[in-house]
C-alpha positions as CSV (number, residue, x, y, z in Angstrom):
1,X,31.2,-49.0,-109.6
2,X,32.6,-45.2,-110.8
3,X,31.9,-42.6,-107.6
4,X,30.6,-40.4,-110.4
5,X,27.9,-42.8,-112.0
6,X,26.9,-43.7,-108.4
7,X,26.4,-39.9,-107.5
8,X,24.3,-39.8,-110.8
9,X,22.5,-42.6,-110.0
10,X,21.3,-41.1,-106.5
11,X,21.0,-37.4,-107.9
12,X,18.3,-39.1,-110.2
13,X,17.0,-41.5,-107.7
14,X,16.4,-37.7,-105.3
15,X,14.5,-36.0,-108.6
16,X,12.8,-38.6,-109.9
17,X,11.1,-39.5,-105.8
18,X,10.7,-35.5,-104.9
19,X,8.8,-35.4,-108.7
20,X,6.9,-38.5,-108.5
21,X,6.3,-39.8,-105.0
22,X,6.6,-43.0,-106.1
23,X,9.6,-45.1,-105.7
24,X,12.4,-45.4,-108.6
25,X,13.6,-48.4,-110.2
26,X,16.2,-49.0,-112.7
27,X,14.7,-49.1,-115.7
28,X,12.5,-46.0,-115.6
29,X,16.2,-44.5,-114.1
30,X,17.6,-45.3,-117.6
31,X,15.0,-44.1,-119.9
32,X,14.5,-41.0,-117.9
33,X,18.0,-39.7,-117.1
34,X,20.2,-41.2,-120.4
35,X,22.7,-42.5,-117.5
36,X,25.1,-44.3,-120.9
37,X,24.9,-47.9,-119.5
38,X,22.3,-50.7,-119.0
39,X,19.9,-51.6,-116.8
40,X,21.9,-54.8,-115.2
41,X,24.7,-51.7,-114.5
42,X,22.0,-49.4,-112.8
43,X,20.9,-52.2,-110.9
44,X,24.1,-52.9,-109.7
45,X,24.5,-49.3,-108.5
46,X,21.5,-49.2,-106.9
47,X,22.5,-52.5,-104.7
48,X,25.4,-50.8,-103.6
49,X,23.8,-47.4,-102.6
50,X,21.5,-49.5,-100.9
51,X,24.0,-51.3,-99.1
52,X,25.6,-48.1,-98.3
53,X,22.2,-46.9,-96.9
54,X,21.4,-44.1,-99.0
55,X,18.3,-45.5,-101.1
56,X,16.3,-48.3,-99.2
57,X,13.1,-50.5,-100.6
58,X,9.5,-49.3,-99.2
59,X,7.9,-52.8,-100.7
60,X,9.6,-56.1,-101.6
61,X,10.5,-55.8,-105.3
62,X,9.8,-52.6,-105.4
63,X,12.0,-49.6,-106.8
64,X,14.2,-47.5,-104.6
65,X,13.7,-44.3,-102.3
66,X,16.1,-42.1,-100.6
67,X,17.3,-42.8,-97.0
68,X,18.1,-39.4,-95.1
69,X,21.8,-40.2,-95.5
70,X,21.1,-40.3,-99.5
71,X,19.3,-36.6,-99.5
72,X,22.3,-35.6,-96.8
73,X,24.8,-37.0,-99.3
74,X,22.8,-35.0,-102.6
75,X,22.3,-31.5,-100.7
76,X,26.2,-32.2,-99.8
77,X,26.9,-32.6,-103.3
78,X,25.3,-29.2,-104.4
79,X,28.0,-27.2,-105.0
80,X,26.6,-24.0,-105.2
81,X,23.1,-22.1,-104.6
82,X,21.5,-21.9,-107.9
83,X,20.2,-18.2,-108.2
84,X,16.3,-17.7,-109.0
85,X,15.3,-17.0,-112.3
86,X,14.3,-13.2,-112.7
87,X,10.7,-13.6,-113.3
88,X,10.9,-15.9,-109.5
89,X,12.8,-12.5,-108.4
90,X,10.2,-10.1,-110.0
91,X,7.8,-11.8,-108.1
92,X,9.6,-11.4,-104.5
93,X,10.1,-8.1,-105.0
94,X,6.8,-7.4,-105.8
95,X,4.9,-9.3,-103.2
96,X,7.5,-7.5,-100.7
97,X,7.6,-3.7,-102.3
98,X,5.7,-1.5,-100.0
99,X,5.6,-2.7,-96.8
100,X,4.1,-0.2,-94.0
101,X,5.6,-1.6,-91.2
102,X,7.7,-4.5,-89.6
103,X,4.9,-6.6,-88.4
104,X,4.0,-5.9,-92.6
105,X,7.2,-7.0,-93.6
106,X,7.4,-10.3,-92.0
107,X,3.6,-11.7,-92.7
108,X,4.7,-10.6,-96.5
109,X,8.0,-12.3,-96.3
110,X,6.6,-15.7,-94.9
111,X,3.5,-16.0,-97.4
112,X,6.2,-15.4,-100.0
113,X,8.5,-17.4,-99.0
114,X,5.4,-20.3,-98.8
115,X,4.3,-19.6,-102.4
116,X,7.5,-20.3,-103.6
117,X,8.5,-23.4,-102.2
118,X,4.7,-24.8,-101.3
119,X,6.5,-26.0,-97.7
120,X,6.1,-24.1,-94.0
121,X,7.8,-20.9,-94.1
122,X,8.9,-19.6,-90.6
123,X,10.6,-16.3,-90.0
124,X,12.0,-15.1,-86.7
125,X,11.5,-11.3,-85.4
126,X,14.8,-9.1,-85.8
127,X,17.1,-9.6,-82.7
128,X,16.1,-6.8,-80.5
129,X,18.1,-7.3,-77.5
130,X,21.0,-4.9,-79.2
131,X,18.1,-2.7,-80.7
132,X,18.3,0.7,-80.3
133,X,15.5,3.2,-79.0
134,X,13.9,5.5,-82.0
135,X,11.0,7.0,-80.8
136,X,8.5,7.6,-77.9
137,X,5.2,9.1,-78.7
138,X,1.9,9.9,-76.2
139,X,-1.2,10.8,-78.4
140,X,-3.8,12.0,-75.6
141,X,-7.4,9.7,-76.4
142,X,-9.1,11.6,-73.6
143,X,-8.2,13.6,-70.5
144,X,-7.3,10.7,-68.6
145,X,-6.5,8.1,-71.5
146,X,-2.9,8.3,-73.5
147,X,-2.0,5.9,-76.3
148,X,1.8,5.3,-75.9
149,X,4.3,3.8,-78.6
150,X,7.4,2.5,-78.5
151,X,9.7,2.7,-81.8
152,X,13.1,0.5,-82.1
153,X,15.5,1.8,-84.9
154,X,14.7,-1.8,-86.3
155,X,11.6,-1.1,-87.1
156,X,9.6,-3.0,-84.6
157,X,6.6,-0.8,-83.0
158,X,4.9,-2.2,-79.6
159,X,2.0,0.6,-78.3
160,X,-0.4,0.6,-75.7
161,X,-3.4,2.7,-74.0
162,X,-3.1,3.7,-70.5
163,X,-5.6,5.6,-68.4
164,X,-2.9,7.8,-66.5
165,X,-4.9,8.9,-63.8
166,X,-5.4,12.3,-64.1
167,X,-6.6,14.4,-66.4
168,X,-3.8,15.8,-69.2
169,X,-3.6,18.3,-71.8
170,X,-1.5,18.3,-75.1
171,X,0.7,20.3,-74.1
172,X,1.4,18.6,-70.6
173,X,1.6,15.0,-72.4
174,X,4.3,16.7,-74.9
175,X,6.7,18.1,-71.9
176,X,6.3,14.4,-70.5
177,X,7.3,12.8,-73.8
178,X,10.4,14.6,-73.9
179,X,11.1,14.0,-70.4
180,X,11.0,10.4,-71.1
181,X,12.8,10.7,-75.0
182,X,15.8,12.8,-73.4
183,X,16.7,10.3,-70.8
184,X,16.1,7.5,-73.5
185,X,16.7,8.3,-77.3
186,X,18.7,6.6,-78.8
187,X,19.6,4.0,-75.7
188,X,19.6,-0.3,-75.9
189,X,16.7,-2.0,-76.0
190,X,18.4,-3.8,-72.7
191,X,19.1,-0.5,-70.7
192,X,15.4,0.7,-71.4
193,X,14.0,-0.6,-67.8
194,X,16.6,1.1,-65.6
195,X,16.6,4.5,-67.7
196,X,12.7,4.9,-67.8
197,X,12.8,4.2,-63.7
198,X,14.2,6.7,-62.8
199,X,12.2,9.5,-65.4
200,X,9.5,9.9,-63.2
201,X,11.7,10.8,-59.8
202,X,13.1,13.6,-62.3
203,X,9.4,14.9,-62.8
204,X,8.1,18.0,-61.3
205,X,5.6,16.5,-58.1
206,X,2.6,17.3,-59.9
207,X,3.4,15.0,-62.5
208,X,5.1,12.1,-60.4
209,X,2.0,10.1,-60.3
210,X,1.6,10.3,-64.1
211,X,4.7,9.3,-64.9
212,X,5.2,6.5,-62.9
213,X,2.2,5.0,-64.7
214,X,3.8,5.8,-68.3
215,X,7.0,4.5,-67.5
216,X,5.6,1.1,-65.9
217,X,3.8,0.7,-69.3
218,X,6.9,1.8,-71.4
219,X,9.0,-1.1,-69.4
220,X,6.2,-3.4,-70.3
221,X,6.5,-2.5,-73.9
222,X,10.2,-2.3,-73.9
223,X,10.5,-6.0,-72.2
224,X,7.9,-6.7,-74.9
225,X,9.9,-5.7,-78.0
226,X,12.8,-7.6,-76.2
227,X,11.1,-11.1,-76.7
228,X,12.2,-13.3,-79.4
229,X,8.9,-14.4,-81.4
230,X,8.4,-16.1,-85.2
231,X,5.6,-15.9,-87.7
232,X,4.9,-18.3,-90.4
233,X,2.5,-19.1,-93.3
234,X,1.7,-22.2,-95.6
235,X,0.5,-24.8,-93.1
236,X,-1.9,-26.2,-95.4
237,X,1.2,-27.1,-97.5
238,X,2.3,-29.5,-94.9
239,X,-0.9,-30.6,-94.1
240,X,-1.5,-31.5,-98.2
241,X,1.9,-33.2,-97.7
242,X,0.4,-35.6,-95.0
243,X,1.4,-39.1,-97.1
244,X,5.3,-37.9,-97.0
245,X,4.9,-38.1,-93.1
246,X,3.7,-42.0,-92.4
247,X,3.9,-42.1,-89.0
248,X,1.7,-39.0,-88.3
249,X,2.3,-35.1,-89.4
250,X,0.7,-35.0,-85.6
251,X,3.5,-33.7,-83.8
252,X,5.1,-31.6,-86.7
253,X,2.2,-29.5,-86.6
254,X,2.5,-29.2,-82.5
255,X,6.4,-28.8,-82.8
256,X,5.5,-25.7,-85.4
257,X,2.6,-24.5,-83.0
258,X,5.6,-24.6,-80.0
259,X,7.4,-21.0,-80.4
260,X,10.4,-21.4,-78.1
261,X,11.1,-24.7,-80.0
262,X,11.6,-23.3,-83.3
263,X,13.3,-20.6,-82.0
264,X,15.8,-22.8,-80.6
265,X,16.0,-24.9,-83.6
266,X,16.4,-22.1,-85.9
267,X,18.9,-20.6,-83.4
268,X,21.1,-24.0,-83.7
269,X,21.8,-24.1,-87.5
270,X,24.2,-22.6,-89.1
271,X,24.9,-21.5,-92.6
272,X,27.5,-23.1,-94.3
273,X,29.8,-21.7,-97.4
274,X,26.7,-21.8,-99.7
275,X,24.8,-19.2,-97.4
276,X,22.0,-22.0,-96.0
277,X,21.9,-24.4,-93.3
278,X,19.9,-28.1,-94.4
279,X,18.5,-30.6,-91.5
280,X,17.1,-33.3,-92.6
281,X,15.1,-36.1,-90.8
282,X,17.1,-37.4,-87.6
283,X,19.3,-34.8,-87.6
284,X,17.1,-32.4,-86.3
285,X,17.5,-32.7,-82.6
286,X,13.6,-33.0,-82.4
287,X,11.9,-36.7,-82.3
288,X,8.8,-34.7,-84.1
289,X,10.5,-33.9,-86.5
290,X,11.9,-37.2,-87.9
291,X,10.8,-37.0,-90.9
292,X,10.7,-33.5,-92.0
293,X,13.3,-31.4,-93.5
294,X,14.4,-27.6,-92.3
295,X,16.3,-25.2,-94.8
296,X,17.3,-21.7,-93.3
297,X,19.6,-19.4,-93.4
298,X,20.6,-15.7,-91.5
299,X,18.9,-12.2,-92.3
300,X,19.9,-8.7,-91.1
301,X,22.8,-7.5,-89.3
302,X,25.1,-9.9,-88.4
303,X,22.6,-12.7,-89.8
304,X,21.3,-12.7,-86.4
305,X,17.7,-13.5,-86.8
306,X,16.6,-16.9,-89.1
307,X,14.3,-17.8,-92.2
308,X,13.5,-20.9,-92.9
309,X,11.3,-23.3,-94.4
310,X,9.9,-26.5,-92.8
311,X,8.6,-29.4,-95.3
312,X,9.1,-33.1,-95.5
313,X,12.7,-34.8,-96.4
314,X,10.5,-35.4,-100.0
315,X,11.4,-31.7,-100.7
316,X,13.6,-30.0,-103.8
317,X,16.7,-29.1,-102.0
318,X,18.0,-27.2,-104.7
319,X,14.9,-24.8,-105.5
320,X,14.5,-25.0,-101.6
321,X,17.8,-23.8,-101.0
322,X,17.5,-21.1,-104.0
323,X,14.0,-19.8,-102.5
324,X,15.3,-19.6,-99.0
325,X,18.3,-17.3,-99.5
326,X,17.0,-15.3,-101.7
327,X,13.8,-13.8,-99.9
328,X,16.3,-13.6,-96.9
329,X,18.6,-10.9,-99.1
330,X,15.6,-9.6,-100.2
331,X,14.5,-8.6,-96.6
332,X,17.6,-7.8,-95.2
333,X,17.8,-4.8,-98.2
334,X,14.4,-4.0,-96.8
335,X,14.8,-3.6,-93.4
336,X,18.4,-1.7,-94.5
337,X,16.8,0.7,-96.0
């Protein structure tokens, strides 16, 4: 048997399940996919993929599936990222165009990224350990009540109301903003805690009190920004997905539900020459996840933080793939800019 042919063979076997559903024997193989040789030949192929375990029988005499080696062998084979068409681009850009804010940014990005590839789409916050400090604002509510916000350069906004214990005017709240903002602008995320300690010993007495309470809240908010969180949309895809996962779509929906362990999962994969990282079945280092499929890939500086989508190993790598790394340009010019 010709290496080619038999990559042809299990290219076609991939499209014709992810299409279909429905296993693939030969003969539908050579109507379908004008492979230039017989059935008897096809079949012949098709016994040795299988005995190479890359396409297995569901049924007795019954046509062919891929194994996970077979779709690990096909994404392999994908030489390049195809890029999305422009009206598939048009359609990012304007679901994504006019964002107000970060939290904004990523619910847009994930419901995006859902539409177009009808899987999971997960997207992790920007890393904010390295962040840097923007802004610090007090907006006096009442005499005693102050609605504090924290601002990263990233973006990311985390706020607050505090009763402050005493009664404050505008122009008192403004003096201790700048107390805090000149000891803080501009400083790491990381460094926030010790730097806002010590504001309130630098206040005059009067004012000790008060500030002790804002900086206890601004740590809060600062440890707060610090934590590494994800959002996702398009459940109901996985759940309409529910005959790809036999044993039970059970625990894919609690891995999903379980934060830390798709941060650490998305945290693992890296991309490879083509810009995205594929896991598919039992390669994913989770027993939940057997039989489900992960495409991601890096976003902002450094590619620190990860998009992704989550779906079964019945999914179209190659419009998968396309979808993923493109929304995850997309928001890295957005949060650029």
């Amino acid at each position: 048997m010709s290496e080619p042919r038999r990559l042809e063979v299990l290219r076609a076997i991939v499209e014709d399940y992810v299409h279909s559903r429905e296993p693939v024997g030969s003969k539908a193989l050579v109507d379908r996919h004008h492979l230039g040789v017989s059935s008897a030949t096809i079949r012949n192929d098709m016994a040795a993929l299988e005995e190479e375990g890359l396409i297995a029988a569901p049924h007795t005499s019954s046509g062919r599936i891929p194994t996970d080696k077979g779709y690990r062998l096909f994404v392999d084979q994908i030489s390049a990222v195809k890029p999305l068409s422009a009206a598939e681009r048009r359609a990012i850009q304007t679901l994504l165009d006019g964002s107000s804010d970060l939290d904004d940014v990523m619910d847009r990005t994930v419901r995006t990224l859902a539409q177009l590839t009808n899987q999971v789409a997960v997207v992790q916050y920007p890393r904010t350990a390295t962040a840097t400090l923007r802004h610090i604002e007090f907006v006096l509510l009442a005499p005693h009540q102050v609605l504090i916000v924290l601002i990263l350069a990233s973006g990311k906004v985390e706020q607050c109301v505090l009763d402050v214990g005493q009664q404050l005017d505008e122009e008192t709240l403004s003096q201790l903003r700048n107390w805090f903002l000149g000891a803080t602008s501009g400083a790491v995320v990381s460094t926030l805690p010790a730097l806002l300690a010590a504001v309130p010993g630098t206040l005059p007495l009067p004012l000790r009190a008060a500030g002790l309470r804002l900086a206890t809240s601004l740590i809060q908010l600062a440890a707060a920004a610090r934590e590494d969180r994800i959002v996702m949309a398009g459940t109901a895809n996985l759940a309409r997905s529910n005959v790809d996962f036999p044993l039970s779509i059970g625990p894919v929906l609690d891995a999903l539900e379980e934060q830390v362990v798709m941060l650490r999962l998305l945290s693992e994969m890296d991309s490879d020459a083509r810009g995205v990282a594929v896991s598919i079945g039992r390669e994913n280092p989770l027993d939940a996840l057997a039989e489900a499929s992960v495409v991601a890939t890096g976003y902002g500086p450094g590619a620190a933080a990860k998009i992704g989508v989550l779906g079964p190993t019945r999914m179209d790598y190659p419009t998968t793939m396309a979808a993923v790394r493109a929304v995850a340009r997309y928001l890295s010019k957005i949060l650029a800019g």
